[in-house]
C-alpha angles and dihedrals in degrees: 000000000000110000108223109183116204112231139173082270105033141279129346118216125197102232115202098204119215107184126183090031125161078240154037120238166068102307107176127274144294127212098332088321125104111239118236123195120196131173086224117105121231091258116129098339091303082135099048087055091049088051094056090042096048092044092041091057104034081055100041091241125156109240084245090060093071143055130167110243108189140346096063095158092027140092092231118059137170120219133195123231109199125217096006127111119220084258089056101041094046098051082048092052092043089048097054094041120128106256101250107256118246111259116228095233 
């Protein structure tokens, strides 16, 4: 499950970064965080941009909306989602989820 934290200015989310991938997008989760692939390679913070696009416009967020608290060099980031409660933020995460693929069993 996606861990979404409440604080002063909204909700924080636990991003698993992928950066360098084939493809742009929301992926799953790892280990409570919301994995996040983006095409941009992990070069003066050219990732961290792609993330917050990717997440602004898979959410329906306005840019503004988001900033990258901590993890800047690091896989595992937290962002900020300003003005959004946990509730919110889940149901738009959930929303906006890969449907899981069928298996060939």
């Amino acid at each position: 499950m996606i861990e979404l934290t409440p604080s002063k200015e909204g909700a924080l989310l636990y991003v698993h970064a992928q950066p360098a991938a084939r493809r742009s997008g929301l992926v799953g989760e790892h280990a409570g965080a919301l994995r996040v692939a983006v095409t941009a390679p992990p070069d003066k913070g050219k990732a961290n941009a792609a993330i917050l696009d990717v997440l602004a416009k898979a959410l329906g967020l306005k840019p503004s909306q988001l900033s990258l608290i901590s993890g800047e060099t690091a896989r595992r980031k937290r962002i900020l989602l300003a003005g959004l409660s946990p509730e919110e933020a889940g149901r738009l995460i959930a929303a906006a989820m890969p449907e899981p693929k069928p298996s060939n069993d």
